[in-house]
N, C-alpha and C positions, 0 to 999 in steps of 0.2 A: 668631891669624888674625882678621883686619877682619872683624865681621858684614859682610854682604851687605845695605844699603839697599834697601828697594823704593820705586818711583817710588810718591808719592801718587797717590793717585785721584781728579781733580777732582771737587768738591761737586756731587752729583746724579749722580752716573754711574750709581750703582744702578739710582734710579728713571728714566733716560734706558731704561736696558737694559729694564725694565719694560712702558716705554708701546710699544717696540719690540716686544716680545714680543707685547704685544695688536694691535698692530700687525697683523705676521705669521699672530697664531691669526685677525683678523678677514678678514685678506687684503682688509682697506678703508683708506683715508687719512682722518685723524681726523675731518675735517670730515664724512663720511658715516656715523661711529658713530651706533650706536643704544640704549637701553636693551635692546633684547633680545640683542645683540652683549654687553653686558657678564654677561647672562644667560647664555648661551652658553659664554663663556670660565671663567667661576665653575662652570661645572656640570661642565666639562671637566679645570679644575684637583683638582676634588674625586674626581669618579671615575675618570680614566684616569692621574692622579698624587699621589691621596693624597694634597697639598698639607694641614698643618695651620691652626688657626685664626690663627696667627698672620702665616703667609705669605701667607694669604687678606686678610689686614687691611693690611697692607704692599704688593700688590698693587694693590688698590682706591685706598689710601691715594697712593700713586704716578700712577695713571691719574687719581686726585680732582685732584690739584695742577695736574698737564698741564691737564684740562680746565677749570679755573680760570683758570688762565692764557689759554688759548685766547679763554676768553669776556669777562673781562674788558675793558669798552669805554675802558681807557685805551689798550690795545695797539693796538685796531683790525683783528682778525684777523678777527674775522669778519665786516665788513664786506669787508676782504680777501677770503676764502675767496667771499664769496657775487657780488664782482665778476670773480674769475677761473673758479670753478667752477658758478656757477650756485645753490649752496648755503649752508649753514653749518653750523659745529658748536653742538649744543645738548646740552643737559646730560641724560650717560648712568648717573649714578647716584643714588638717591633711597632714602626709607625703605623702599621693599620690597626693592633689591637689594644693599643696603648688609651689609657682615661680620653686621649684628645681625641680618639675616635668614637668615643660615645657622643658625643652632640649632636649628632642628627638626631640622635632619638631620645636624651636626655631634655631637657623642657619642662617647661608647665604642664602640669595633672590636664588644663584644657583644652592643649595640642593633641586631641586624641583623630583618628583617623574616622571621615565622614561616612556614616552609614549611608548604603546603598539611597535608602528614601532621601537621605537630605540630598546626595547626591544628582538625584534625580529631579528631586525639587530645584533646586538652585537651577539647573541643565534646563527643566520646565519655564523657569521663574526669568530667566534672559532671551528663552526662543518667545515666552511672548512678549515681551517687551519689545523685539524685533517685529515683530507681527502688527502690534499698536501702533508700534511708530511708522510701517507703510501704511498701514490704511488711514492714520491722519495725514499724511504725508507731513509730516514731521522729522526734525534733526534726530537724531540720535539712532537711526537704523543699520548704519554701516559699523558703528561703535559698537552695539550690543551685538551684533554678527559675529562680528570680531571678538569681541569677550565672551563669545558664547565656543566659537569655534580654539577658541584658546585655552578656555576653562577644559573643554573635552581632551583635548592634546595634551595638559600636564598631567589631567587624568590617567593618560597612558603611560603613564612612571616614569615623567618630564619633573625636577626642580625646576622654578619659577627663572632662577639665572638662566638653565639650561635653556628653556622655551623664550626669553629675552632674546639671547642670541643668534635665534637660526633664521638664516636666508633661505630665500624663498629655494636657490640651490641645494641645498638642502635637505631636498625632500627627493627620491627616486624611486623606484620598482624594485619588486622583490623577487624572484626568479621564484618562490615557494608560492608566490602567491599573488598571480599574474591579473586574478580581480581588481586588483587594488591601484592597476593603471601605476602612475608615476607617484603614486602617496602608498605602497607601502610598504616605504624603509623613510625613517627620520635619523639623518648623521648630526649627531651632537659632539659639535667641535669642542664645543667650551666647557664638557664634561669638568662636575668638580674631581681631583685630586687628590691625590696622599699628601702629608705633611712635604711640602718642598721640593715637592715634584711635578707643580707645578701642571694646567689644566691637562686632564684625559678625553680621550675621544672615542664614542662608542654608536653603535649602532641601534636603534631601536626600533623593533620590529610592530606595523601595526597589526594591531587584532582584531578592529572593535569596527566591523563594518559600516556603522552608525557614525560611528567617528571620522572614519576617512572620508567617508559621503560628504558630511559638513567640513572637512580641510580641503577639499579637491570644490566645492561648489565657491569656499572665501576667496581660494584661491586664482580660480576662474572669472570669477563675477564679480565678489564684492570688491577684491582690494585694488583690483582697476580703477575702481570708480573713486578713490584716493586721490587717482589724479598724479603718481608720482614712481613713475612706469620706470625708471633708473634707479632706483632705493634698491638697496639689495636684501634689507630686512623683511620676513614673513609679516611681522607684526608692526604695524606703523600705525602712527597718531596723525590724528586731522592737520595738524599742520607738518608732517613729513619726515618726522623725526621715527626713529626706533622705538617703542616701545620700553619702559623700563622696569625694572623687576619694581623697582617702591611705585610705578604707576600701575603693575598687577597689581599690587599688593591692595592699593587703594580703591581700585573697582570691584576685587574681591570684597572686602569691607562692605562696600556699597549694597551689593546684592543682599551678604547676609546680616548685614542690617533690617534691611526693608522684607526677610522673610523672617527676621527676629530667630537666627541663629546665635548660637553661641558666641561670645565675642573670642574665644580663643581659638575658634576658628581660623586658620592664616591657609594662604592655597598652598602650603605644604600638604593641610591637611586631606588635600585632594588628591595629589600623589601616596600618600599612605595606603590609601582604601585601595588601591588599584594591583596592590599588594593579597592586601586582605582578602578582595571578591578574588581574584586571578587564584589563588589559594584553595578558597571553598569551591569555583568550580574546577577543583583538578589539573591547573596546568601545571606544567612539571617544575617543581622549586627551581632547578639552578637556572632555567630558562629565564625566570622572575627575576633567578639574581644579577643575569646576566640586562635584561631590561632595563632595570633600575638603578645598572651601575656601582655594583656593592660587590666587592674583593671579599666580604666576608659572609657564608650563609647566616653566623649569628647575628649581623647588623639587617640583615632580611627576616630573619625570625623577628626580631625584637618590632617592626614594623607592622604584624600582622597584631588583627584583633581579634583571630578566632581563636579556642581554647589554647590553653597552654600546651593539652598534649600532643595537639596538632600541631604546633609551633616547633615543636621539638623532635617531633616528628620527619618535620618539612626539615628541618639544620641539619638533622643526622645522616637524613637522605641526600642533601646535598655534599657534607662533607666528606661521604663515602664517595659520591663521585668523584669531587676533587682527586682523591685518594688513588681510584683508579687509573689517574695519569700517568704516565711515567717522571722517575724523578726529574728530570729536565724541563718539564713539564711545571708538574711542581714547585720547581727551584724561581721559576719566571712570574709564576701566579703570587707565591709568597714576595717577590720583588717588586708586584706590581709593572711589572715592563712587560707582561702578554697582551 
């Protein structure tokens, strides 16, 4: 029996079917895309379709070509575009929304964000181990203090490099919120970055009364008794060194180990939820985005674990505000240089 030929598929069908697709999800004509339109569409592929990294890249890479084409001034399209429709198309993807900016949130299925109980648990599961260790009078009190007042700090929407890094300078008063004495603003010098641009510096506002308590009490009390009153780092090791992100890493393990947590658990997954709860109780999205240090509301969406419609919700509310900037405004925030 004659195999069965199939008709070829002219060159580019795929990606024809592609830019169609975003197309359709934007429910706009190219020439009116926008970067937060391709923000949008990546935050949608990721959550409501598990889309992997590779079809994320294959996507982009597709809509990339279209819009090349589009703008390229040998074609004339958007001159075109802007004598028929008043507009043009300008260019909707860049190093913040490009495949290499999914990885914070691209991972393992078991990097998922800690619920409030485990949360709690863990926070429970180190204050007593501090507790045990004074009343034996026992090594390990200033250590679990320490990981205890640490854990709570990345909590408040610190990466693990980020909370590595900060001196005890660091740490200052918030004019909004004068409670909070000299712990409630945290300056993160060594903010991660855009592609090649090399570390950002941002401000983090505390919120978590409970939280400052225990950094203003480490900071007071316990990390004196270190012994090493010239270190300029918040987080220091028994022998006087800085603290390191792979020696977070490794005390994090520790704990949820011995509370028989998940093992993909990593203290990222501690900085997610803080997302997630700051969300369900109503603080205002771009506030969050602004906390956590994310240029884009879709990489703050895709972060959270409450439903989808709230998620999408939260992006639309935030990119409208961008929105409401002025374009100079605007022009500096898509630069990454505000």
């Amino acid at each position: 029996m004659a195999a069965v030929s199939r008709p070829e598929r002219p060159p580019g069908a795929g990606r024809q079917r592609i830019v169609e697709q975003s197309r359709d999800f934007t429910n706009e004509y190219p020439w009116n895309w926008t970067a937060a339109h391709i923000d949008e569409w990546m935050a949608d592929l990721v959550m409501q379709h598990d889309r992997a990294k590779s079809t994320l890249r294959t996507y982009q890479g597709a809509v990339s070509l279209f819009m090349d084409y589009l703008l390229d001034p040998v074609y004339g399209w958007a001159d075109v575009c802007l004598e028929r429709f008043g507009t043009h198309p300008t260019p909707i993807l860049h190093d913040g929304n490009r495949r290499e900016h999914l990885v914070d949130y691209e991972g393992e299925a078991e990097r998922r964000p800690m619920t409030r109980e485990e949360c709690q648990l863990l926070f429970d599961h180190i204050d007593a181990r501090v507790e045990r260790a004074i009343k034996r009078d026992r090594k390990g009190a200033l250590t679990a203090y320490r990981d205890a007042t640490l854990f709570k700090t990345i909590y408040g929407g610190l990466r693990a490099s980020e909370a590595s890094g900060l001196d005890v300078v660091d740490l200052y008063g918030n004019a909004q919120a004068p409670q909070f004495g000299r712990y409630g603003m945290v300056h993160v010098r060594k903010a991660k970055g855009t592609k090649g641009s090399g570390p950002r510096r941002r401000n983090v506002a505390c919120i978590m009364p409970w939280a400052v308590e225990s950094l203003e009490d480490y900071v007071v009390n316990v990390r004196p008794r270190y012994g090493f009153p010239t270190h300029p780092a918040l987080w220091l090791t028994e022998r006087g060194g800085r603290l390191k992100v792979g020696e977070i890493e490794d005390r994090f393990a520790l704990y949820r180990d011995e509370l028989g947590l998940p093992e993909g658990l990593v203290p990222h997954c501690l900085r997610h939820p803080y997302v997630t709860h700051s969300i369900e109780d109503g603080v205002d999205p771009r506030f969050i985005q602004e906390q956590v240090g994310h240029l884009y509301a879709s990489t703050t969406a895709l972060y959270t674990a409450v439903s989808s419609d709230f998620a999408n919700t939260m992006m639309l509310k935030a990119i409208g505000l961008a929105f409401d900037n002025d374009p100079g405004d605007r022009a500096l925030e898509r630069s990454g240089r505000r």
